[in-house]
C-alpha positions as CSV (number, residue, x, y, z in Angstrom):
1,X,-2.3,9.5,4.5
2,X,-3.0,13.2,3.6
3,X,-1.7,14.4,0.6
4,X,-0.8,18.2,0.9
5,X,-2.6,19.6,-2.2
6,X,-1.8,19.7,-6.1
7,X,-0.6,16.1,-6.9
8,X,0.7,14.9,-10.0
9,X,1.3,11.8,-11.2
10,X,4.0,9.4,-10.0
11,X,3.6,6.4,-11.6
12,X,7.6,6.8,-13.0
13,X,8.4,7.6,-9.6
14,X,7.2,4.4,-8.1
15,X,9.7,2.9,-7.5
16,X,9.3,1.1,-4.5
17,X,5.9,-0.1,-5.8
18,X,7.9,-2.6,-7.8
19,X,10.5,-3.5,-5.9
20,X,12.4,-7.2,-5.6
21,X,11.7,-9.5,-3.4
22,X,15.1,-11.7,-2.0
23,X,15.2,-14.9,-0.5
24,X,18.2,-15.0,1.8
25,X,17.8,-17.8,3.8
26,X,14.8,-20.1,4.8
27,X,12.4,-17.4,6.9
28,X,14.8,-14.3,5.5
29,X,13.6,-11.9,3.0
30,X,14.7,-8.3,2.1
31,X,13.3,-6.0,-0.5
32,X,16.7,-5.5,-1.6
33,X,20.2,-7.9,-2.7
34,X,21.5,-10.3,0.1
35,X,24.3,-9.2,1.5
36,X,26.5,-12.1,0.7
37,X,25.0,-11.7,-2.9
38,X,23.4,-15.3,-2.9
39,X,19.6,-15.9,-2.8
40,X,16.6,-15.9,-5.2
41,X,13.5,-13.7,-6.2
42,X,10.5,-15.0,-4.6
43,X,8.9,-16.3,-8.0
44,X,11.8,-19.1,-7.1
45,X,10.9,-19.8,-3.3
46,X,8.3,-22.7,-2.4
47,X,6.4,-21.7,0.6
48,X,5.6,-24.4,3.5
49,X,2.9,-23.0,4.2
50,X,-0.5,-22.6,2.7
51,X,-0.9,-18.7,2.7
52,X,-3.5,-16.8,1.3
53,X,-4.0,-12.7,0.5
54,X,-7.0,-10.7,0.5
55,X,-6.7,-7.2,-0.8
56,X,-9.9,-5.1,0.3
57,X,-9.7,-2.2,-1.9
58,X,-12.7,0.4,-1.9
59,X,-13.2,3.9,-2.9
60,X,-14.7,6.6,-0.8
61,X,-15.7,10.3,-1.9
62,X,-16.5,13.6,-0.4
63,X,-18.1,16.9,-2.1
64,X,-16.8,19.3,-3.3
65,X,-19.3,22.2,-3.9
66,X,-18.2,24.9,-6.2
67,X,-19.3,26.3,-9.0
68,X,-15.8,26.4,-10.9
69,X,-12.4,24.9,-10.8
70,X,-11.2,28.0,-9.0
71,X,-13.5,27.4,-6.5
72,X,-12.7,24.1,-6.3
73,X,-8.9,24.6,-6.1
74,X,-9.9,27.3,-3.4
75,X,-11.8,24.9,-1.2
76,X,-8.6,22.1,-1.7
77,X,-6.1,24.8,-0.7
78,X,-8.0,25.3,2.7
79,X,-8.3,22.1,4.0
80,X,-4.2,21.4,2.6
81,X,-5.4,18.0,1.3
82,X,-7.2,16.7,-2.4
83,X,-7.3,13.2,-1.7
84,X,-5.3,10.2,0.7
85,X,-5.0,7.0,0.7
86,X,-5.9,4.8,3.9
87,X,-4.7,1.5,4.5
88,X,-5.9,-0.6,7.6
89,X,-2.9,-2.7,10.0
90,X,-2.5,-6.1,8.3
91,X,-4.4,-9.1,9.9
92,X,-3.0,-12.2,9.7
93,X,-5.8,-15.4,10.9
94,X,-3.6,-18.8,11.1
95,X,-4.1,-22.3,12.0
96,X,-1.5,-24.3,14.1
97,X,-0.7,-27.9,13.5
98,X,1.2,-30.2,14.7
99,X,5.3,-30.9,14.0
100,X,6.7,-33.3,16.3
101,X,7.0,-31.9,19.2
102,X,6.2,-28.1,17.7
103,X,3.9,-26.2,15.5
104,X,3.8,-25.1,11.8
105,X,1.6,-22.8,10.4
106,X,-1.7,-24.4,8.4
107,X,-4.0,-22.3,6.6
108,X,-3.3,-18.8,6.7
109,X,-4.7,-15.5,5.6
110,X,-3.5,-12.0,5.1
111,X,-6.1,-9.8,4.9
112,X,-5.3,-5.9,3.7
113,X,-7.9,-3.0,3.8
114,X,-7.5,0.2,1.7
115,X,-9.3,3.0,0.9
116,X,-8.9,6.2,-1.7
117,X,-11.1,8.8,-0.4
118,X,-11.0,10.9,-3.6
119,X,-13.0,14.5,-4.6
120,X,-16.4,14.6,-6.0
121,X,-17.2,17.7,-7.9
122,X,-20.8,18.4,-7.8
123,X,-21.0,20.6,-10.4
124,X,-19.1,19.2,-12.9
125,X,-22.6,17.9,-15.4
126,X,-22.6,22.3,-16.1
127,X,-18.9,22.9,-16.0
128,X,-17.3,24.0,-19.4
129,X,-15.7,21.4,-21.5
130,X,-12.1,22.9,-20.8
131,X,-13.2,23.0,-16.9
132,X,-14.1,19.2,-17.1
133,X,-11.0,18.3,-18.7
134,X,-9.0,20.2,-16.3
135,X,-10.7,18.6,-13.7
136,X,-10.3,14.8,-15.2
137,X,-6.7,15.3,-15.6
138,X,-6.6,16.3,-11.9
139,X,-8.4,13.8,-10.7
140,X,-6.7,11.2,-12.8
141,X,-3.4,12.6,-11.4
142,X,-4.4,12.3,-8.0
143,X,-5.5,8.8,-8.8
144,X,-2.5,7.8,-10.0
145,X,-0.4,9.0,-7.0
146,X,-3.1,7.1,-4.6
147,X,-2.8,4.1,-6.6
148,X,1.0,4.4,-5.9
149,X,0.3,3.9,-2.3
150,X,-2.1,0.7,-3.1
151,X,0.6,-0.7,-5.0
152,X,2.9,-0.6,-2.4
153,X,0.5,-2.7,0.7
154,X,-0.2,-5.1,-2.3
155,X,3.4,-5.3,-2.8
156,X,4.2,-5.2,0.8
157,X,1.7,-8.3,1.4
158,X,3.4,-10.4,-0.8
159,X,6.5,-9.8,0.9
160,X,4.9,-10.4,4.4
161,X,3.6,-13.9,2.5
162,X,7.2,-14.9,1.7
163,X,8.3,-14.2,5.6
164,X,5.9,-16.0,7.1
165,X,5.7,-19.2,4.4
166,X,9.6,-19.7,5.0
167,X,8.8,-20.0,9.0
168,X,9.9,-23.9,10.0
169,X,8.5,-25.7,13.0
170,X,8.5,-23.8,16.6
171,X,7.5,-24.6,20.0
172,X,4.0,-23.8,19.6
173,X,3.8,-20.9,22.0
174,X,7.1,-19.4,20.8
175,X,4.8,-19.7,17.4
176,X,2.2,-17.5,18.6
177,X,4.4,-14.9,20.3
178,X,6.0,-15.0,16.7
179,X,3.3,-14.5,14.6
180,X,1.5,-11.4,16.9
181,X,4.8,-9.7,16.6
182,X,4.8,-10.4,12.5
183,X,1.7,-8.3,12.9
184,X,2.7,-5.9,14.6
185,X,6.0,-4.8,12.8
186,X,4.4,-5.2,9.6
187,X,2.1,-1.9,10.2
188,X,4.8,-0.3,11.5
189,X,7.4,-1.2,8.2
190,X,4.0,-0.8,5.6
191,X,3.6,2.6,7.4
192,X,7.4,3.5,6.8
193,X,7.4,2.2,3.4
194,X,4.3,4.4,2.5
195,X,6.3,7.7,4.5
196,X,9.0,6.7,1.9
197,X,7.2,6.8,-1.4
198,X,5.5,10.3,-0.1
199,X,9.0,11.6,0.5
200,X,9.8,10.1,-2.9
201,X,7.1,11.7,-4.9
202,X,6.9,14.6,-2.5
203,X,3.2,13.9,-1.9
204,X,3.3,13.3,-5.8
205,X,3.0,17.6,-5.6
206,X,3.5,19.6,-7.9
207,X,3.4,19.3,-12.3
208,X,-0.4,20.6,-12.9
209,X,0.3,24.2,-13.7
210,X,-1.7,25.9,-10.9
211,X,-0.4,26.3,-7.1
């Protein structure tokens, strides 16, 4: 998502990045207390099924060509953004196998893509030392609020894990429709959850001294 420009580090303001994970009932999670106050933290679940996570985390950069930090802050202000932090739907690849007369999930993967597209300052080898350390604690404090928002898929995987490893037997086309729907609402929750910790942080704007 686009950041609009100056951000500052959030790390304290992360909350949701670390947020507990409740078993309520077999296939039942939340990210916050049961209702009834009963259940347990996922470190105390036993999943039934056999589900793997693969986080695909990469870093992307474009150029910014300026001679100074002014111009650099110039060229930032115009295009509204300094850096964002793209993560891809969720794809889940599952085996079925056998129950009785249903299906259970076998083998299992989560896979995750995300991607900091971050600033690359071309001229920083003949900036001034005060310019390069104004620009390093930049960049570290935009890295820090991007890093927020990996936090959260990673975090937001492990939930999906939980859901789907407390799922019993189904009819196996009931299964199916079951888990492309899993899919599908867990792009559209990750999404909200990321809106959330931008409303949070307010884009993580602000705290560097220049506007």
């Amino acid at each position: 998502m686009k950041r609009l420009f100056f951000l500052a580090a959030a790390a304290s303001a992360c909350a949701l990045c670390q947020a507990e994970i409740y078993k309520c009932a077999d296939g039942v999670f939340t990210d916050s207390p049961c209702q009834n106050g009963q259940g347990t933290t996922i470190k105390d679940t036993s999943p039934k099924a056999t589900i793997a996570i693969d986080f695909v985390e990469t870093t992307s950069h474009f150029v910014v060509n300026a001679q100074t930090m002014d111009g650099v802050y110039a060229i930032l202000r115009a295009q509204v953004w300094a850096a964002y932090n793209l993560s891809h739907p969720p794809t889940i690849s599952y085996v079925t196998k056998a129950a009785g007369r249903n299906c259970e999930l076998g083998a299992t993967k989560i896979t995750v893509t995300n991607n900091n597209h971050m600033p690359q300052w071309t001229h920083y080898a003949n900036a001034t030392v005060d310019e390069r350390r104004e620009w390093n604690s930049f960049y570290d404090a935009i890295t820090i609020h991007e890093n927020g928002h990996r936090a959260i898929a990673r975090e937001f995987t492990v939930f999906l894990r939980e859901k789907l490893s407390g799922i019993g037997p189904k009819p196996c086309d009931e299964l199916d429709r079951w888990m492309k729907r899993q899919e599908s609402d867990a792009w559209l929750q990750l999404r909200s959850r990321q809106v959330a910790y931008d409303a949070q942080t307010q884009h993580g704007i602000a705290q560097m001294g220049r506007r």
